[in-house]
C-alpha positions in Angstrom: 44.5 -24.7 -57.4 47.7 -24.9 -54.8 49.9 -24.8 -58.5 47.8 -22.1 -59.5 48.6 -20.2 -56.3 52.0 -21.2 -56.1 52.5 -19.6 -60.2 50.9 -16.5 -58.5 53.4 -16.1 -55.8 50.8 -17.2 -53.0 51.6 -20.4 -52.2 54.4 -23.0 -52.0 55.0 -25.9 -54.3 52.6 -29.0 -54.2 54.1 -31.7 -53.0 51.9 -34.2 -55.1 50.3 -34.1 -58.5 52.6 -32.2 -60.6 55.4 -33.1 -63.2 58.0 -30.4 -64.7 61.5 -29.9 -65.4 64.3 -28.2 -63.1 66.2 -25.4 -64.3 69.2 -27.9 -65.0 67.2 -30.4 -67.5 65.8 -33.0 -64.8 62.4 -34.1 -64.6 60.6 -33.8 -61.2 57.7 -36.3 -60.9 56.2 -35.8 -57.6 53.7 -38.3 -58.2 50.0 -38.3 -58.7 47.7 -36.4 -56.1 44.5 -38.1 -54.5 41.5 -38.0 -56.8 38.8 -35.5 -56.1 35.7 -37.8 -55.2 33.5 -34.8 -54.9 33.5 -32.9 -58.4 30.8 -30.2 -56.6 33.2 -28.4 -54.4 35.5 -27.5 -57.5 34.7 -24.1 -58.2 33.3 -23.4 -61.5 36.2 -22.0 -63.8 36.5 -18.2 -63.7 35.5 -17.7 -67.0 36.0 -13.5 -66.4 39.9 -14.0 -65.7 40.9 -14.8 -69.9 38.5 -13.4 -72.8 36.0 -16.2 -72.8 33.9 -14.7 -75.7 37.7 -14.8 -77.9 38.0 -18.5 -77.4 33.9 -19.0 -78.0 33.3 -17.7 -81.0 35.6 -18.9 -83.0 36.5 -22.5 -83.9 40.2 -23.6 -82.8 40.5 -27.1 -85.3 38.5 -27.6 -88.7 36.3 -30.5 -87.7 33.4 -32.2 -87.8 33.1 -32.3 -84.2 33.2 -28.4 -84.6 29.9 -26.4 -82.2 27.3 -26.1 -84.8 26.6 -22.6 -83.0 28.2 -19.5 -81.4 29.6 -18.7 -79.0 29.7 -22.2 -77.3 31.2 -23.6 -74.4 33.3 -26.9 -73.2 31.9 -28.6 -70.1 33.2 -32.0 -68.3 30.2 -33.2 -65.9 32.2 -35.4 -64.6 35.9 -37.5 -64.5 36.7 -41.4 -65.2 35.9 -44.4 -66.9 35.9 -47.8 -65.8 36.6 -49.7 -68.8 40.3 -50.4 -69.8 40.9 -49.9 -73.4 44.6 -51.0 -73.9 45.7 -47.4 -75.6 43.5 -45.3 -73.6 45.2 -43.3 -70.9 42.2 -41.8 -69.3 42.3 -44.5 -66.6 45.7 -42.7 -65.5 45.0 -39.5 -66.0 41.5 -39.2 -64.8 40.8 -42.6 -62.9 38.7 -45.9 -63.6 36.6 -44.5 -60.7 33.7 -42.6 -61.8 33.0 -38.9 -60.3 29.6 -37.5 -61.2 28.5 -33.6 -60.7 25.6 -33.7 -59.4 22.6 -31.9 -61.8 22.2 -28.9 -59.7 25.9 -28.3 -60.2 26.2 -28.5 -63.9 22.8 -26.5 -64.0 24.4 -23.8 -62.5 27.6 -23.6 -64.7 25.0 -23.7 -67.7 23.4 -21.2 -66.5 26.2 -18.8 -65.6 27.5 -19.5 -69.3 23.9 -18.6 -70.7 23.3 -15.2 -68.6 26.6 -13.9 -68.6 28.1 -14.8 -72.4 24.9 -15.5 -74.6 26.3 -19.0 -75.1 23.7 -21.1 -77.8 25.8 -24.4 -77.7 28.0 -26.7 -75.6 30.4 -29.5 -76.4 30.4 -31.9 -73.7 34.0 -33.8 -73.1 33.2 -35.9 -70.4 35.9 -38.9 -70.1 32.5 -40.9 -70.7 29.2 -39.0 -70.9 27.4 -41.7 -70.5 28.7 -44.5 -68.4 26.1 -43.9 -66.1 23.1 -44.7 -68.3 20.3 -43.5 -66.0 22.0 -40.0 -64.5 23.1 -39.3 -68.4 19.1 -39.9 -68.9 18.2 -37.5 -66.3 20.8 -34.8 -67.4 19.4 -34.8 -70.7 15.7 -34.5 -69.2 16.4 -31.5 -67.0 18.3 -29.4 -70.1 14.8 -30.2 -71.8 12.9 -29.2 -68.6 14.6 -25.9 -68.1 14.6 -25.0 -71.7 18.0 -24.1 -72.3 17.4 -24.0 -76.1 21.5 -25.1 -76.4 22.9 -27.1 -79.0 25.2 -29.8 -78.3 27.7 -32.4 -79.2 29.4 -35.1 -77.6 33.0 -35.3 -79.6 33.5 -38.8 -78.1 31.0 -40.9 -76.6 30.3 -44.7 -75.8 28.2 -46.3 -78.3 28.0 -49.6 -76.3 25.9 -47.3 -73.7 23.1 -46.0 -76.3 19.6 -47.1 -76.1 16.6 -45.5 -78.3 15.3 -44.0 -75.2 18.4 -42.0 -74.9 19.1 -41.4 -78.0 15.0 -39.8 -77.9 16.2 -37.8 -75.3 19.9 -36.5 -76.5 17.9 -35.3 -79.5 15.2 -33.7 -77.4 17.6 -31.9 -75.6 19.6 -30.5 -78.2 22.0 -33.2 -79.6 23.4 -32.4 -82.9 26.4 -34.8 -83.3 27.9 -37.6 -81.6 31.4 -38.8 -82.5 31.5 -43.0 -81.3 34.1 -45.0 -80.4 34.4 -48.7 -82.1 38.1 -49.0 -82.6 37.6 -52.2 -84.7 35.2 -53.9 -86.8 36.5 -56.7 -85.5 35.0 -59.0 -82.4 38.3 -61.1 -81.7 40.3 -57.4 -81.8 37.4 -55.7 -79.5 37.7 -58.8 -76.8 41.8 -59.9 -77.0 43.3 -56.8 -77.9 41.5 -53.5 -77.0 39.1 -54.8 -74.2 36.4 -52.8 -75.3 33.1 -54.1 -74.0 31.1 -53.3 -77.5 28.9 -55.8 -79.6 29.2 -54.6 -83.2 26.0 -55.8 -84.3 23.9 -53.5 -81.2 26.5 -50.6 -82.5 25.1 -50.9 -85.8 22.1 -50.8 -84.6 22.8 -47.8 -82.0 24.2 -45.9 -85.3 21.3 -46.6 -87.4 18.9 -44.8 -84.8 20.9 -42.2 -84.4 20.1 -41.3 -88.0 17.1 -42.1 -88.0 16.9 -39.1 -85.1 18.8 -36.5 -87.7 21.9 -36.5 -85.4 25.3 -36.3 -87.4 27.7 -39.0 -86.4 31.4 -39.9 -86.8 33.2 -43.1 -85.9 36.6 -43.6 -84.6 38.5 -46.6 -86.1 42.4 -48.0 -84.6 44.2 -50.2 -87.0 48.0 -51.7 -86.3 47.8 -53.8 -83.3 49.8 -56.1 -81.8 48.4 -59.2 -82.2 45.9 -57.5 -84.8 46.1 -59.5 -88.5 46.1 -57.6 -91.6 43.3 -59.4 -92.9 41.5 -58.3 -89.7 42.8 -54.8 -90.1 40.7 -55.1 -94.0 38.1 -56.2 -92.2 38.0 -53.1 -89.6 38.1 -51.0 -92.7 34.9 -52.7 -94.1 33.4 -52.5 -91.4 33.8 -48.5 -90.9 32.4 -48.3 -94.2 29.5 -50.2 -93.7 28.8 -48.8 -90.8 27.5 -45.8 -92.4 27.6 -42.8 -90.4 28.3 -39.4 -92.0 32.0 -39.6 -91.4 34.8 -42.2 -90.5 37.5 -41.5 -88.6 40.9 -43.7 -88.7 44.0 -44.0 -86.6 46.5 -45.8 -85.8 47.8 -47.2 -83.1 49.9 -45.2 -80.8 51.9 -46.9 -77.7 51.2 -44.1 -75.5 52.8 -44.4 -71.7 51.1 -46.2 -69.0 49.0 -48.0 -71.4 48.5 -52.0 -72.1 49.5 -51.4 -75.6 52.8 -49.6 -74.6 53.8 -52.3 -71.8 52.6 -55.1 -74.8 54.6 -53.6 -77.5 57.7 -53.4 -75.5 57.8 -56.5 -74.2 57.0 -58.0 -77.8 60.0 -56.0 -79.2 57.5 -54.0 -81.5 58.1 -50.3 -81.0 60.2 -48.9 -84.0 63.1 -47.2 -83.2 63.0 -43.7 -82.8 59.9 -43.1 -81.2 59.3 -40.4 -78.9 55.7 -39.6 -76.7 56.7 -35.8 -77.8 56.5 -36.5 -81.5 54.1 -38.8 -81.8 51.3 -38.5 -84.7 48.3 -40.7 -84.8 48.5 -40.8 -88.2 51.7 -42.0 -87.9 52.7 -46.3 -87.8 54.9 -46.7 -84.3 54.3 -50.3 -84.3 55.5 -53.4 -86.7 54.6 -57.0 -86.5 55.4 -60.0 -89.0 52.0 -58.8 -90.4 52.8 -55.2 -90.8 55.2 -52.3 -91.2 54.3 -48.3 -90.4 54.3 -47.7 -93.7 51.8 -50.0 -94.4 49.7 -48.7 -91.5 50.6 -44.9 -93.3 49.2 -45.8 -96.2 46.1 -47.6 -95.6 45.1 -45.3 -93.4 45.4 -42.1 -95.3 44.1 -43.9 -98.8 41.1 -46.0 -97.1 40.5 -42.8 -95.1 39.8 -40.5 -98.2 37.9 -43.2 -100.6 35.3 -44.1 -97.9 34.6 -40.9 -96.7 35.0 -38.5 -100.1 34.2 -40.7 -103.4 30.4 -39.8 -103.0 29.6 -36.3 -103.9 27.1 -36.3 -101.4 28.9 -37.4 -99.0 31.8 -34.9 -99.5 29.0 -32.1 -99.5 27.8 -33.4 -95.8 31.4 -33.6 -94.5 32.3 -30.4 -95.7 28.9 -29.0 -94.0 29.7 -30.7 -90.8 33.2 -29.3 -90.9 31.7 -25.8 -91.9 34.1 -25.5 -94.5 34.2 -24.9 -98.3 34.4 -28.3 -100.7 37.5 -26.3 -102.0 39.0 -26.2 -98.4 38.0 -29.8 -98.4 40.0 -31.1 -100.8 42.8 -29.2 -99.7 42.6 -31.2 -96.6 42.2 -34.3 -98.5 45.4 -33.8 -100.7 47.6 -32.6 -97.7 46.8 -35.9 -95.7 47.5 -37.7 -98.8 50.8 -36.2 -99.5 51.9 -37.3 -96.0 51.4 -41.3 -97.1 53.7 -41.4 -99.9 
């Protein structure tokens, strides 16, 4: 808000929480500001200053974590995440200390989104939706108790979290897709490397249900560790295909500042030369081992990607519905990815 003011010739420049370059080339980091504990006296955004309905009725990225239904809406009910994922930056960025909105708070911005743009769906991009298992149980119940009659989807949420009684409710309230983290298929990888406090065998499970309640799913898969085997790469890969939800996601990984993974591929000498945060790609290989190159990483990714996901016919058909897209369009996207690997 003070940067805000400060761009509109109202105020002076914060003294914390901002990062830019000078007018001679030199960047300024001021440092980060105190975290805002109590998400409720942010003001809700003031949807009336851009053309809201320009940005909600029309989708930005073909994807399968696309709204289902327009015009739609992007809410964050609340900051942080506890966990430490060694390539997830959301610990700097928006704190391991979790801030929740109270219910009252995020009913209201609902409602102001409802009454004053006709909105019919939401995409919720909490840092962690449901870290808080019971107040994530409760949101869902009071968006069935007021009857919004939204449609929603969570574009990344925490499948370690998941329970049948949530998953009853997410559908209840509207849930039409979920995209789930796993990053590995791989329990030695989950543990050692990424940290990630998820079972595989309860996320198969967790997956399972979730079809079984008609709710579309995607899984996100990392590959190219340090520390990470081939063979257990192979194995991550046949695991995301097992897994069986409607579409697999794969990336590689990407030593991002501030992260585990950046301070462990330093040290170990694995960062290939030339890489810059600016340029960076996920689909990209930064990293090389004795086991692997970033070409191998390329290429794996981008071939394992398209036979798990598109040799069914079925399959395809789903995707491309998900993605609201033609098959045509579809395969365009399938070649272009392709092309990149070789």
């Amino acid at each position: 808000m003070k940067l805000c003011s400060f761009l509109g010739g109202a105020g002076s420049l914060p003294e914390k929480g901002i990062l830019y370059r000078s007018k001679n080339g030199r960047v300024i980091d001021t440092g980060r500001s105190e975290l805002i504990m109590d998400l409720d006296k942010i003001p809700y955004p003031s949807y009336d200053k851009i053309e809201f309905m320009k940005y909600a009725s029309q989708i930005q990225r073909e994807s399968v974590d696309r709204p289902r239904e327009m015009p739609y809406a992007r809410i964050v009910t609340s900051r942080g995440c506890p966990f430490s994922c060694c390539f997830c930056e959301v610990g700097k960025i928006s704190g391991k200390r979790v801030r929740l909105r109270s219910l009252e708070n995020v009913a209201g911005e609902i409602e102001l989104l409802k009454d004053r743009y006709g909105i019919k769906s939401i995409l919720f991009d909490d840092d962690n939706l449901i870290v808080d298992k019971n107040r994530a149980k409760n949101l869902f119940k009071m968006m069935i108790d007021k009857r919004y009659d939204l449609k929603w989807n969570a574009p990344t949420l925490a499948l370690y979290n998941l329970d049948e009684e949530m998953i009853g409710l997410m559908k209840d309230s509207g849930c039409q897709f979920v995209n789930v983290a796993i990053e590995s298929g791989v329990e030695r990888v989950l543990k050692d490397i990424i940290h990630k406090p998820l079972n595989l065998k309860q996320g198969k499970k967790m997956i399972k249900k979730l079809k079984e309640y008609s709710i579309d799913t995607a899984a996100n898969f990392v590959i190219g560790f340090p520390g990470e085997t081939w063979n257990e790469i192979r194995q991550t890969i046949k695991f995301a295909e097992e897994t069986e939800v409607d579409y697999v996601k794969i990336a590689i990984a990407t030593p991002l500042p501030n992260t585990e993974l950046y301070r462990v591929a330093k040290d170990g000498g694995h960062i290939v030369r030339g890489f810059r945060f600016d340029r960076h790609l996920w689909t990209e290989g930064w990293i090389k081992t004795s086991e692997f190159e970033p070409k191998d990483l390329k290429i794996l990714r981008a071939y394992e990607w398209d036979r798990i996901n598109f040799t069914d016919s079925d399959r395809r058909n789903k995707i491309a519905e998900m993605m609201g897209i033609t098959e045509k369009r579809l395969n365009e996207i399938r070649r272009n990815t392709l092309d990149t690997a070789k």
